[in-house]
N, CA, C and O atoms as a GROMACS GRO file, in nm:
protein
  548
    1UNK      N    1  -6.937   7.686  -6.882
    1UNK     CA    2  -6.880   7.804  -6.942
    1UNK      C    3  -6.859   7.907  -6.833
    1UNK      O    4  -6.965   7.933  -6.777
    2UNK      N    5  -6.748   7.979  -6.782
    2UNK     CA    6  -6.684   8.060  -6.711
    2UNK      C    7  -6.727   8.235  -6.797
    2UNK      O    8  -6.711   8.281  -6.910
    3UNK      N    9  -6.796   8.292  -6.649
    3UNK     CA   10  -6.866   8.439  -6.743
    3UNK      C   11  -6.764   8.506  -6.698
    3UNK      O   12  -6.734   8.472  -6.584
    4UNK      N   13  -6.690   8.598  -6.748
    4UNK     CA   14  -6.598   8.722  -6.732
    4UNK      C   15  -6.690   8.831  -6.644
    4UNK      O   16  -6.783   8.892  -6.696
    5UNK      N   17  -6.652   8.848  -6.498
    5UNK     CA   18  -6.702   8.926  -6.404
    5UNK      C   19  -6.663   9.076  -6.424
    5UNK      O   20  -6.544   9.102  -6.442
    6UNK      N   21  -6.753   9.174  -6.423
    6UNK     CA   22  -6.676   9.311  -6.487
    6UNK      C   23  -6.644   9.381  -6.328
    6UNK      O   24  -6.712   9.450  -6.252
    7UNK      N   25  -6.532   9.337  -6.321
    7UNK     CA   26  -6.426   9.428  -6.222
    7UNK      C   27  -6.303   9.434  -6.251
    7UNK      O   28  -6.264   9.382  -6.355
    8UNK      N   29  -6.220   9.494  -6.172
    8UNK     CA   30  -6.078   9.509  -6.242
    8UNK      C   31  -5.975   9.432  -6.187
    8UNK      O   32  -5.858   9.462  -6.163
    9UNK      N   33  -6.052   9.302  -6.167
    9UNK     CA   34  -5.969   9.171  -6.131
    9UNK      C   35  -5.858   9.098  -6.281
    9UNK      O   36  -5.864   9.093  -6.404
   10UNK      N   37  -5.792   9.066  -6.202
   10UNK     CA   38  -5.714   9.024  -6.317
   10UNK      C   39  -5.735   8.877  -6.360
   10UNK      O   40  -5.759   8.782  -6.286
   11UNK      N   41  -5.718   8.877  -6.522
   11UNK     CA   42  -5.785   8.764  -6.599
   11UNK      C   43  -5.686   8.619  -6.485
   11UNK      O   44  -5.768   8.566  -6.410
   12UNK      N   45  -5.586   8.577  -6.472
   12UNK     CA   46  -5.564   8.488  -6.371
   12UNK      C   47  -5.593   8.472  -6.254
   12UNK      O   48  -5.569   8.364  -6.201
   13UNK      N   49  -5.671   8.610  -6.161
   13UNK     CA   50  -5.721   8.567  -6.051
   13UNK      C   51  -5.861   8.513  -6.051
   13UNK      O   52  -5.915   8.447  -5.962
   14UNK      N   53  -5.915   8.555  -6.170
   14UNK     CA   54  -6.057   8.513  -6.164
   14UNK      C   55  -6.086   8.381  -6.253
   14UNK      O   56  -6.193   8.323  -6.235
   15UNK      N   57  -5.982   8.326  -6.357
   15UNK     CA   58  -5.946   8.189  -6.395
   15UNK      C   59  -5.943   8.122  -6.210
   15UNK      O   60  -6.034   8.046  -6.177
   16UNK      N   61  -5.849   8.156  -6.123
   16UNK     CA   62  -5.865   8.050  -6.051
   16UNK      C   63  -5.963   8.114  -5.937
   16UNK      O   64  -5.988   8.017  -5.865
   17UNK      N   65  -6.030   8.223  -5.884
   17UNK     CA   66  -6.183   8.214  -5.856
   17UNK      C   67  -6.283   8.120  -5.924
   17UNK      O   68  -6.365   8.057  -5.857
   18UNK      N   69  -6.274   8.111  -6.072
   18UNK     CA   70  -6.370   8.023  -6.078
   18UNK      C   71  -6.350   7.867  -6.097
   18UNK      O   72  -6.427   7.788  -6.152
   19UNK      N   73  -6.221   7.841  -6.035
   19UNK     CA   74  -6.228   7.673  -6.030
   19UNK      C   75  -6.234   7.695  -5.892
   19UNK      O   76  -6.225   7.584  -5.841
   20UNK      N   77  -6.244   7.777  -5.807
   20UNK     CA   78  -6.267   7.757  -5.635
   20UNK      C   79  -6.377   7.721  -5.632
   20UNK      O   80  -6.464   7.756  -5.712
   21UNK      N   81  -6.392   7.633  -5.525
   21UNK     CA   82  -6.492   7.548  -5.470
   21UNK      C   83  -6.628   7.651  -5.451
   21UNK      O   84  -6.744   7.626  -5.483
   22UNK      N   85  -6.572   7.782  -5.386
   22UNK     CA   86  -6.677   7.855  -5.391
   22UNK      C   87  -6.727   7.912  -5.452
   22UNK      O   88  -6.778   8.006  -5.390
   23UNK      N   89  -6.758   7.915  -5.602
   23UNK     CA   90  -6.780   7.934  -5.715
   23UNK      C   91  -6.894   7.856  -5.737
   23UNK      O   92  -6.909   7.736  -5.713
   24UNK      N   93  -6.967   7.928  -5.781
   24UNK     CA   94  -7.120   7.874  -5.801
   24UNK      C   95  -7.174   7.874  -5.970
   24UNK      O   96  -7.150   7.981  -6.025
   25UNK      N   97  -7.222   7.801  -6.032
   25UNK     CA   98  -7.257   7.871  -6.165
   25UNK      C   99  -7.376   7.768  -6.217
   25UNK      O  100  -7.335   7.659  -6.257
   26UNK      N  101  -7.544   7.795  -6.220
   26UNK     CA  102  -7.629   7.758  -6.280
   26UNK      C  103  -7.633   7.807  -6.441
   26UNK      O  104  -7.546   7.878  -6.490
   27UNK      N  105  -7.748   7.757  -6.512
   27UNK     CA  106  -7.777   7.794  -6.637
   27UNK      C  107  -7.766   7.902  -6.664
   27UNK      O  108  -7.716   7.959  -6.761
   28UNK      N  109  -7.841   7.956  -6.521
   28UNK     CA  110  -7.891   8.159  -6.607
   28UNK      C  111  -7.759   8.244  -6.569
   28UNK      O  112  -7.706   8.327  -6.643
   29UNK      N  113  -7.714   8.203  -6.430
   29UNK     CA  114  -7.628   8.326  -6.359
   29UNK      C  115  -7.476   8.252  -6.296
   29UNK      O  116  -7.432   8.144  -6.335
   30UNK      N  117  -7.428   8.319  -6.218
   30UNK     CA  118  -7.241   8.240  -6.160
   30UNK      C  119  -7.281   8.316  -6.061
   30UNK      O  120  -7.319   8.430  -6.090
   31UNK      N  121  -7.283   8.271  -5.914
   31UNK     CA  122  -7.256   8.302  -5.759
   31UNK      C  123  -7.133   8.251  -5.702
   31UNK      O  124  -7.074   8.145  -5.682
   32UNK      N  125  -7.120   8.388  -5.683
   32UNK     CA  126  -6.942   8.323  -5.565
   32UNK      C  127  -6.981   8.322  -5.388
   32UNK      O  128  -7.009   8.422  -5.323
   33UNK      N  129  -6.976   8.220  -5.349
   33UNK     CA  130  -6.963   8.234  -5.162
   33UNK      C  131  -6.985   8.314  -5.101
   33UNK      O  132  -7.010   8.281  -4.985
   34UNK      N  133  -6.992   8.462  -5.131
   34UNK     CA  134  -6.983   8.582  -5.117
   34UNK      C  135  -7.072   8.703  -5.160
   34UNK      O  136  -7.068   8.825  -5.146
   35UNK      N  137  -7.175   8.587  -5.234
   35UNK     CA  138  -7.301   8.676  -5.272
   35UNK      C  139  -7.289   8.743  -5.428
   35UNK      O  140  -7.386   8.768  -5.499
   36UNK      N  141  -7.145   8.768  -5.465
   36UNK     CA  142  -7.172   8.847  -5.611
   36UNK      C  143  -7.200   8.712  -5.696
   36UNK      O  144  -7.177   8.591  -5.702
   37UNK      N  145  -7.273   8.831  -5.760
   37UNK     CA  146  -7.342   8.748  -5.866
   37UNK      C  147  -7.351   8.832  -6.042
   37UNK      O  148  -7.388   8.943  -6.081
   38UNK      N  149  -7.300   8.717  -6.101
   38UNK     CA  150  -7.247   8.772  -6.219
   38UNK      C  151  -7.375   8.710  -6.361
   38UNK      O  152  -7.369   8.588  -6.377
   39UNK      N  153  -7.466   8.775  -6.442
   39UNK     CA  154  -7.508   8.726  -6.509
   39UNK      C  155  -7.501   8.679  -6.643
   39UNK      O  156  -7.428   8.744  -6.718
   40UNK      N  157  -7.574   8.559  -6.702
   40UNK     CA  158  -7.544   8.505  -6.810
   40UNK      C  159  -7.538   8.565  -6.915
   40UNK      O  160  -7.471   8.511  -7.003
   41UNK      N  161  -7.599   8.685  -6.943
   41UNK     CA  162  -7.589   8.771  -7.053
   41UNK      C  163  -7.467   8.829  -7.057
   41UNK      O  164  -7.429   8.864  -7.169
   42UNK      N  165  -7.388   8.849  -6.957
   42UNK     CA  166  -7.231   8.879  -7.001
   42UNK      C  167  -7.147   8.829  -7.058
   42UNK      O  168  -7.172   8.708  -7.059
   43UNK      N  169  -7.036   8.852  -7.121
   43UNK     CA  170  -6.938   8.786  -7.225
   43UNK      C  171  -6.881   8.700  -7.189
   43UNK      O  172  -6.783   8.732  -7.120
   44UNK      N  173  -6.902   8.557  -7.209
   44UNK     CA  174  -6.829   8.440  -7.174
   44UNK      C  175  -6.640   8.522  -7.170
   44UNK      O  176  -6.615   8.638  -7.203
   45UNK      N  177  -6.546   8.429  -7.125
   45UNK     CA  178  -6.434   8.460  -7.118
   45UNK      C  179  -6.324   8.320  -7.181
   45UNK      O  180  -6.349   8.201  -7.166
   46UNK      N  181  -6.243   8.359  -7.229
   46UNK     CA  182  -6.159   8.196  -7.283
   46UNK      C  183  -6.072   8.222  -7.134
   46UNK      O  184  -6.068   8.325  -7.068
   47UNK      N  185  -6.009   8.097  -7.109
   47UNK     CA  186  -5.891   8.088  -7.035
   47UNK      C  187  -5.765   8.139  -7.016
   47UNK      O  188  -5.668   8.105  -7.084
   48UNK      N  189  -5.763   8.226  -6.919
   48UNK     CA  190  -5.605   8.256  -6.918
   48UNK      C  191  -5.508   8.180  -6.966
   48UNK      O  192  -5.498   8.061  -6.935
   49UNK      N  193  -5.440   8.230  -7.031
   49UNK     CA  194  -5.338   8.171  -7.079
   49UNK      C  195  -5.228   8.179  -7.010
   49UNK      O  196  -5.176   8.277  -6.958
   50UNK      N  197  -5.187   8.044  -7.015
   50UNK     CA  198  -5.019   8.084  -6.881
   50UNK      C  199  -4.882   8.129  -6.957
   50UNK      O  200  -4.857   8.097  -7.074
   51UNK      N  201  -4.771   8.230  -6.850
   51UNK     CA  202  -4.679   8.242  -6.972
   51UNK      C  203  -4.583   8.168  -7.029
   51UNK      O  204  -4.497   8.222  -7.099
   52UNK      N  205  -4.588   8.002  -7.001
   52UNK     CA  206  -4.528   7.936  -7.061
   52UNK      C  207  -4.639   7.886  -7.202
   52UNK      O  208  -4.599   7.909  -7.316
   53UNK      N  209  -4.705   7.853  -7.192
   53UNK     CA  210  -4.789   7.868  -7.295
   53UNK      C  211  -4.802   7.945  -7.390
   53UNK      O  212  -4.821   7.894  -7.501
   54UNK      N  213  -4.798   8.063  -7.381
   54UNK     CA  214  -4.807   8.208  -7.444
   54UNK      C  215  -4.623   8.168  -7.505
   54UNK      O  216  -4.581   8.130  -7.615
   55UNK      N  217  -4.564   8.194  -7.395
   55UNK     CA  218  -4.395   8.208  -7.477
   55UNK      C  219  -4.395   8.074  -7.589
   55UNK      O  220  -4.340   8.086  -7.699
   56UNK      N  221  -4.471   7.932  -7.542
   56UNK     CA  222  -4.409   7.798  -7.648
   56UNK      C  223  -4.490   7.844  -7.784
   56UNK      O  224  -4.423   7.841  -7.887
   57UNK      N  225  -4.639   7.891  -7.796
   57UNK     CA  226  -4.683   7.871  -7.881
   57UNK      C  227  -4.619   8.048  -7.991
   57UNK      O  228  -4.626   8.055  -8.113
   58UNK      N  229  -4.570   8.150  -7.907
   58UNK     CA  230  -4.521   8.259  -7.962
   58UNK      C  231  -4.376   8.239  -8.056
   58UNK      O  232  -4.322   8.308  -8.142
   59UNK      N  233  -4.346   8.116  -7.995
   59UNK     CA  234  -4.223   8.095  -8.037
   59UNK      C  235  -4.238   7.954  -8.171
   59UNK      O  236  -4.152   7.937  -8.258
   60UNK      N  237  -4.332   7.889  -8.160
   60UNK     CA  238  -4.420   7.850  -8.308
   60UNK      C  239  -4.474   7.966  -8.407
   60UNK      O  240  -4.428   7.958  -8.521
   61UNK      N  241  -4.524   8.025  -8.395
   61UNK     CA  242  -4.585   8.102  -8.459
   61UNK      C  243  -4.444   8.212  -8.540
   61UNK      O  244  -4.446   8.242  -8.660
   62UNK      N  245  -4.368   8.243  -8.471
   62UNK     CA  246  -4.272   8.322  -8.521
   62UNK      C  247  -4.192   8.234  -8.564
   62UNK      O  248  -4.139   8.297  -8.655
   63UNK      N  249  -4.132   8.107  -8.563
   63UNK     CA  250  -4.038   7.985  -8.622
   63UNK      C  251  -4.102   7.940  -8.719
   63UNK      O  252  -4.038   7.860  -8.786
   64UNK      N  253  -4.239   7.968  -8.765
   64UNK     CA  254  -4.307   7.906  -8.850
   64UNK      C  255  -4.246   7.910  -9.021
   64UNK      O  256  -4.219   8.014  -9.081
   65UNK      N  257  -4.236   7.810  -9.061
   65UNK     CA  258  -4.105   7.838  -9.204
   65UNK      C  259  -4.286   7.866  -9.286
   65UNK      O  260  -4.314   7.979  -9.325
   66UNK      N  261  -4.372   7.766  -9.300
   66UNK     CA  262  -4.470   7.717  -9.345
   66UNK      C  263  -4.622   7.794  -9.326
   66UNK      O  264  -4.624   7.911  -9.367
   67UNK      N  265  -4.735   7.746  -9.274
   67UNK     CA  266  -4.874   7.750  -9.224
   67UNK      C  267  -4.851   7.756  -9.079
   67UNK      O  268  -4.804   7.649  -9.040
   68UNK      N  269  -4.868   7.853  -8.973
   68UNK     CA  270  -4.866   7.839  -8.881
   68UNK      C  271  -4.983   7.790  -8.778
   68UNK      O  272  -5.090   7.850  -8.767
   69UNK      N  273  -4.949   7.678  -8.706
   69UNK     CA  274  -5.052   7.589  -8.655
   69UNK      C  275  -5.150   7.704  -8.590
   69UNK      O  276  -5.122   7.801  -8.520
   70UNK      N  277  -5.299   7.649  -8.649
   70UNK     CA  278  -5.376   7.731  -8.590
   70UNK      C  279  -5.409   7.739  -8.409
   70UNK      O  280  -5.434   7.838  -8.340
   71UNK      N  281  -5.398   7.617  -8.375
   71UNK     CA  282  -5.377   7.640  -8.216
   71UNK      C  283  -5.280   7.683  -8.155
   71UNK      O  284  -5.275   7.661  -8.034
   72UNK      N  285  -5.144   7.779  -8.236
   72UNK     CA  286  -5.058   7.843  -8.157
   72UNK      C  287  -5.108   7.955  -8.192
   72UNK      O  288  -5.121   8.044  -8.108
   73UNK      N  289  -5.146   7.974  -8.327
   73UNK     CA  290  -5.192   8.130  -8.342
   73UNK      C  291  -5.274   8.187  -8.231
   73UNK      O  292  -5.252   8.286  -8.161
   74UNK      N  293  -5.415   8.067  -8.230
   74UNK     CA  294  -5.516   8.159  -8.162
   74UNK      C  295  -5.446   8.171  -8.001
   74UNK      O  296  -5.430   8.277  -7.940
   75UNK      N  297  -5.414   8.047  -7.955
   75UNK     CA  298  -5.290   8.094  -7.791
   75UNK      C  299  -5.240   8.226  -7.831
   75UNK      O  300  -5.293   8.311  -7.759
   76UNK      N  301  -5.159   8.278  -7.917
   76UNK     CA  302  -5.065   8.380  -7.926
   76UNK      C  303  -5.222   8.491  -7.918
   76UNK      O  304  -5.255   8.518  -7.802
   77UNK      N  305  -5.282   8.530  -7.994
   77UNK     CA  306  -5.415   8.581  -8.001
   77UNK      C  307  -5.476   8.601  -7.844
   77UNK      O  308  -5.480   8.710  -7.787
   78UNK      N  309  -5.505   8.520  -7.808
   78UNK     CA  310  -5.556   8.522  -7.674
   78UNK      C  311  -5.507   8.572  -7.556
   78UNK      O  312  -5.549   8.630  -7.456
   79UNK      N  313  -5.377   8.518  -7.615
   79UNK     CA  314  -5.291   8.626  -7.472
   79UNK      C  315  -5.251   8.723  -7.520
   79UNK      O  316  -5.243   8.811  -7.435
   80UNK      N  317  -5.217   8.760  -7.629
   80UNK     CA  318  -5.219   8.924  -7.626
   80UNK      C  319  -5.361   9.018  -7.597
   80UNK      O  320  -5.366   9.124  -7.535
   81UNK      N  321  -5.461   8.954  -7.653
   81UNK     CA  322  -5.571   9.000  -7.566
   81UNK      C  323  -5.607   9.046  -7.404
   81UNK      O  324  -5.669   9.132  -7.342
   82UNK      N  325  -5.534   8.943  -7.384
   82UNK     CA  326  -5.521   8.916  -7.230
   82UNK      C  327  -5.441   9.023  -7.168
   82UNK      O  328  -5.483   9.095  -7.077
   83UNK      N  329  -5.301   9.030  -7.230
   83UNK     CA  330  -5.196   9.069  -7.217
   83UNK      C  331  -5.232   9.297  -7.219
   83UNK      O  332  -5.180   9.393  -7.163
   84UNK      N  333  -5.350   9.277  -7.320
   84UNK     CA  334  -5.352   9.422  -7.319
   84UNK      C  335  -5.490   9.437  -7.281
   84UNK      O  336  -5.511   9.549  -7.233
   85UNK      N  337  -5.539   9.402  -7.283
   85UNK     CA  338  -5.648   9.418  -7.089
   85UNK      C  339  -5.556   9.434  -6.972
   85UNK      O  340  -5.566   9.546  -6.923
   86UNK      N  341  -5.485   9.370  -6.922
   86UNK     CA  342  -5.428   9.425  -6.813
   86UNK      C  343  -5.342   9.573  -6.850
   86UNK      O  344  -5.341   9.665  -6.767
   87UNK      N  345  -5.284   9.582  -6.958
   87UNK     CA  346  -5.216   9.734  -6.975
   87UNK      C  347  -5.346   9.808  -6.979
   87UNK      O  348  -5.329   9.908  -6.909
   88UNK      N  349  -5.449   9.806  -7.020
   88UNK     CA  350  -5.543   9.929  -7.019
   88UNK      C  351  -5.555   9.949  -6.909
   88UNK      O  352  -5.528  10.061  -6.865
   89UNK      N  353  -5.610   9.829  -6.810
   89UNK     CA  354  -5.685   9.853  -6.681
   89UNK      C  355  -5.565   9.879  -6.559
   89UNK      O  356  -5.594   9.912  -6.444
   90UNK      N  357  -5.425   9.857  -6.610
   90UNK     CA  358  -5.363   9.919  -6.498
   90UNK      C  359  -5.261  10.016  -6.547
   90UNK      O  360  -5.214   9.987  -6.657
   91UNK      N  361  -5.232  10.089  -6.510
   91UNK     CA  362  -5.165  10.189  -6.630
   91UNK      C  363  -5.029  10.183  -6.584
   91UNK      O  364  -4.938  10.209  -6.663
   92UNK      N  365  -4.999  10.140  -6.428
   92UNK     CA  366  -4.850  10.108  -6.420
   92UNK      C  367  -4.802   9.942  -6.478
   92UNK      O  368  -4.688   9.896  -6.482
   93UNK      N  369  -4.885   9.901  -6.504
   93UNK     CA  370  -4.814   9.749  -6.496
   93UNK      C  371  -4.676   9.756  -6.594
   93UNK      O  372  -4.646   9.827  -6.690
   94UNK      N  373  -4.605   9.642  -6.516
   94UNK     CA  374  -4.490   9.636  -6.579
   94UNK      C  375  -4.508   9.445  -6.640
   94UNK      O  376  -4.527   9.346  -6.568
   95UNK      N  377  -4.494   9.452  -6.796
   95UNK     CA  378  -4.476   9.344  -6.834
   95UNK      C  379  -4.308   9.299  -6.776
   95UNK      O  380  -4.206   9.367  -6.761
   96UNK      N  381  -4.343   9.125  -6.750
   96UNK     CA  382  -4.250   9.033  -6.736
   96UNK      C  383  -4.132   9.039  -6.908
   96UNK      O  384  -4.160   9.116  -7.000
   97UNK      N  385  -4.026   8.956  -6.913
   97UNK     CA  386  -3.986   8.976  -7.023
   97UNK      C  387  -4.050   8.872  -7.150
   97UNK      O  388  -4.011   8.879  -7.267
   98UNK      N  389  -4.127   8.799  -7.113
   98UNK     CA  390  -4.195   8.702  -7.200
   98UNK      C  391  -4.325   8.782  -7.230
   98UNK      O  392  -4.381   8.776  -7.340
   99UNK      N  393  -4.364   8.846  -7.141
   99UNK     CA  394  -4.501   8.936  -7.206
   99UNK      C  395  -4.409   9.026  -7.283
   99UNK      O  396  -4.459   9.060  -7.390
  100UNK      N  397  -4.305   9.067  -7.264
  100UNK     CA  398  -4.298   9.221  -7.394
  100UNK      C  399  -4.248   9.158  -7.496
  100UNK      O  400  -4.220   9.218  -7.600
  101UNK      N  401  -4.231   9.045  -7.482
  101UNK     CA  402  -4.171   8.957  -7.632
  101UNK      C  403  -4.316   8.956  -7.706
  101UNK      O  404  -4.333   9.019  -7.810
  102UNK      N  405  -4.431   8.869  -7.636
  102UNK     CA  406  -4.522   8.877  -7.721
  102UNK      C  407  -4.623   9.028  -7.719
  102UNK      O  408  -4.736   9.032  -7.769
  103UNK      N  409  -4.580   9.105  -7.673
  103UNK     CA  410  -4.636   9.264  -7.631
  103UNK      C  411  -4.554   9.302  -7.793
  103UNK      O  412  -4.632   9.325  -7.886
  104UNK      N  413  -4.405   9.309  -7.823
  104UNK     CA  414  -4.330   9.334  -7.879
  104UNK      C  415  -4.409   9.290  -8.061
  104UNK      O  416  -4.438   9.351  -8.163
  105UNK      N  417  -4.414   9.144  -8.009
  105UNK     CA  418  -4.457   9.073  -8.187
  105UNK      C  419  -4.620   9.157  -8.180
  105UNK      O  420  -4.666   9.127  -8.290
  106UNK      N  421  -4.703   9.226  -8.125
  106UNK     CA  422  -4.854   9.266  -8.151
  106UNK      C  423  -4.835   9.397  -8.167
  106UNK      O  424  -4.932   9.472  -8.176
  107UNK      N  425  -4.695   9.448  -8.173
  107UNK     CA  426  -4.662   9.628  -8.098
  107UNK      C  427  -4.734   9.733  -8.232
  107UNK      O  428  -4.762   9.852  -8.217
  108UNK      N  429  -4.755   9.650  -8.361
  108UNK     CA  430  -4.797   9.719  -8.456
  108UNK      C  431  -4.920   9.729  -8.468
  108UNK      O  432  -4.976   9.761  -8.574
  109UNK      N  433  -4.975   9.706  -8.368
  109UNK     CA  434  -5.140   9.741  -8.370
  109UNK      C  435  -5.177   9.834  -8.346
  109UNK      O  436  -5.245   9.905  -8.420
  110UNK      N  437  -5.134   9.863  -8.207
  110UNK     CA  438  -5.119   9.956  -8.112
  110UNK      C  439  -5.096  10.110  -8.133
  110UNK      O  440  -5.081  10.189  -8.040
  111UNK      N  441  -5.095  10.144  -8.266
  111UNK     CA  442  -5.059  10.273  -8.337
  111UNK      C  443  -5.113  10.392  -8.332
  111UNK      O  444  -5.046  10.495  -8.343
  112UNK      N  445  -5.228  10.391  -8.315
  112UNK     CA  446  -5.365  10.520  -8.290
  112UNK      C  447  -5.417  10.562  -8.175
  112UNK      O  448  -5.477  10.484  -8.101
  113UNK      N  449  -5.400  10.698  -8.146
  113UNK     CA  450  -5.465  10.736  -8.045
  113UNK      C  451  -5.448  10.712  -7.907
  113UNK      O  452  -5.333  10.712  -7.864
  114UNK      N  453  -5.550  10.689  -7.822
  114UNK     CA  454  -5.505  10.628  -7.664
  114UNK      C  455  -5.402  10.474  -7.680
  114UNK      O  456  -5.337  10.441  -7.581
  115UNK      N  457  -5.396  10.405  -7.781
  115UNK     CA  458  -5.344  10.301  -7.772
  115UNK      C  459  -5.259  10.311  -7.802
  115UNK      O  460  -5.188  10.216  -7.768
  116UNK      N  461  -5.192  10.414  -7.881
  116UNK     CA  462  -5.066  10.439  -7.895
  116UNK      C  463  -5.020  10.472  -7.794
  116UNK      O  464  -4.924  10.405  -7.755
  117UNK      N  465  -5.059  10.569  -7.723
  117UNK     CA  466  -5.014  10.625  -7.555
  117UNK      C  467  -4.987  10.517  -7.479
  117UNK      O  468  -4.870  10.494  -7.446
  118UNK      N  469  -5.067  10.454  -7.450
  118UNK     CA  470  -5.091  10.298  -7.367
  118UNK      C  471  -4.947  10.206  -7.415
  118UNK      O  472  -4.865  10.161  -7.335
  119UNK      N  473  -4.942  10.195  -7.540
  119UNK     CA  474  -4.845  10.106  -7.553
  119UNK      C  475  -4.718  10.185  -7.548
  119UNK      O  476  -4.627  10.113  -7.507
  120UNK      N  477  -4.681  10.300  -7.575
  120UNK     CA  478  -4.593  10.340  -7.577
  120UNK      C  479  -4.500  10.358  -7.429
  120UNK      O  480  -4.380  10.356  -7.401
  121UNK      N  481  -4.645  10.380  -7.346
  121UNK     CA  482  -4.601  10.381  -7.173
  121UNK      C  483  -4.516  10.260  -7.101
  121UNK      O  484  -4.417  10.239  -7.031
  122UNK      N  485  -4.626  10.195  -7.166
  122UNK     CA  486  -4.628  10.012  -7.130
  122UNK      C  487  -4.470   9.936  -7.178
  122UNK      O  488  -4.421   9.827  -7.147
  123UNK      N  489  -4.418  10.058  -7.273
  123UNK     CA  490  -4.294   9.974  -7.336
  123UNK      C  491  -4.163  10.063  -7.263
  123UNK      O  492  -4.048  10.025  -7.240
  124UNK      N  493  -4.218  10.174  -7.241
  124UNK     CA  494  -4.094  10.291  -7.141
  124UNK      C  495  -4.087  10.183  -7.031
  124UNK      O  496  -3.997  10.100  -7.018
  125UNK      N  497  -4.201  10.200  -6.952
  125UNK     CA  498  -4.186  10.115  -6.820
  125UNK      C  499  -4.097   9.981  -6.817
  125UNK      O  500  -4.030   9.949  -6.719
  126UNK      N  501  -4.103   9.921  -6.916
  126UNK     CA  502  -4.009   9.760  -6.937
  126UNK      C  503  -3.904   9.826  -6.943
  126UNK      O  504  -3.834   9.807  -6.844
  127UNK      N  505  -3.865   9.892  -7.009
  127UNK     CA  506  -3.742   9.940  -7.056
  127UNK      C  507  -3.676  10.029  -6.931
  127UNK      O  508  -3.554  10.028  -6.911
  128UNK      N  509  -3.749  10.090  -6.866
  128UNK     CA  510  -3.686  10.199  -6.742
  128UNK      C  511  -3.654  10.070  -6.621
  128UNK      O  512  -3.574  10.100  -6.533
  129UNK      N  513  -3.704   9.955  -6.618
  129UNK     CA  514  -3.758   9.923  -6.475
  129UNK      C  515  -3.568   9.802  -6.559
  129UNK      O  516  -3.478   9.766  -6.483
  130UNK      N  517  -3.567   9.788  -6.638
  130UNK     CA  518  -3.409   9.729  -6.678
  130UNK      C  519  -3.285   9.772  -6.669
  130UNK      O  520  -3.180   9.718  -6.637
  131UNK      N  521  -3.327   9.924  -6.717
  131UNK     CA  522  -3.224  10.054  -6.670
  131UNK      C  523  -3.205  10.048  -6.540
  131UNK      O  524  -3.086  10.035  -6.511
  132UNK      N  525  -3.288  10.053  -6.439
  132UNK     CA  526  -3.270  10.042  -6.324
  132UNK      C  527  -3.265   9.952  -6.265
  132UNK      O  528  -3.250   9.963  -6.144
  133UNK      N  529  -3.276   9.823  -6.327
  133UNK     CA  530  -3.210   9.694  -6.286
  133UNK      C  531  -3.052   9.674  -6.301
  133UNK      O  532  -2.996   9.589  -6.232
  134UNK      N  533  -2.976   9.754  -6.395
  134UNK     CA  534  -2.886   9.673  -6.461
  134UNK      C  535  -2.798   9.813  -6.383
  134UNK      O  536  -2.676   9.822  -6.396
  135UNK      N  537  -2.864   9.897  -6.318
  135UNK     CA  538  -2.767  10.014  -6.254
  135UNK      C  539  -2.700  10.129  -6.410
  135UNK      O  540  -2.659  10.245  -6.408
  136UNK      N  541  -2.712  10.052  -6.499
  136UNK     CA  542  -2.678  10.179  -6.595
  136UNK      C  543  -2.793  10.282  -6.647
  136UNK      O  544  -2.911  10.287  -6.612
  137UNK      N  545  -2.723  10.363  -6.740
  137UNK     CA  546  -2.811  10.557  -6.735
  137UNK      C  547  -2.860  10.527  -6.855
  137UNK      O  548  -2.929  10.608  -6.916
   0.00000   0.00000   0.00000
């Protein structure tokens, strides 16, 4: 089981920190090569989710005529989790266009308070950084 290290590393660099060789992890605690040491009482972490993964199973879940398969849901679930951990912890990030698709399908959560701010930033920025891709005002 892979423990979620509390720094403001991002959930894919520390998915592949901990398949590096130098990655250490007994019963009680996880040592990296480098001496930090992360303990077992902290919150296990699920796997990054990649964004082809995230886009196939987002795109089940929204095509769904029926019951939508529970292993695309919880993928879709997980990476928006994922997806808004990195908007908290970096306040410029700019989602790719497959994150604001599934940024887009979770956008009604996001309604109250700092998270409204957060998402509302998070969705200018996609939108400005296109404006200024595409050269128009």
């Amino acid at each position: 089981m892979a423990y979620r290290m509390i720094t403001a590393t991002p959930l894919h660099v520390y998915a592949e920190m901990t398949a590096s060789p130098f990655y250490h992890q007994s019963s009680s605690s996880a040592q990296f090569a480098n001496g930090t040491v992360t303990s077992q009482a902290m919150a296990p972490t699920a796997a990054a989710v990649s964004s082809t993964e995230a886009a196939r199973a987002l795109e089940q879940v929204r095509n769904s005529d029926s019951e939508v398969p529970a292993e695309a849901q919880q993928t879709v679930e997980r990476a928006i989790q994922q997806l808004w951990q990195r908007l908290q912890a970096n306040p410029n990030y700019l989602m790719n266009k497959d994150e604001f698709a599934l940024f887009n399908y979770a956008r009604s959560r996001y309604t109250a308070g700092n998270d409204a701010v957060v998402a509302q930033r998070a969705v200018a920025r996609y939108w400005d950084s296109h404006t200024n891709q595409d050269g128009a005002s």
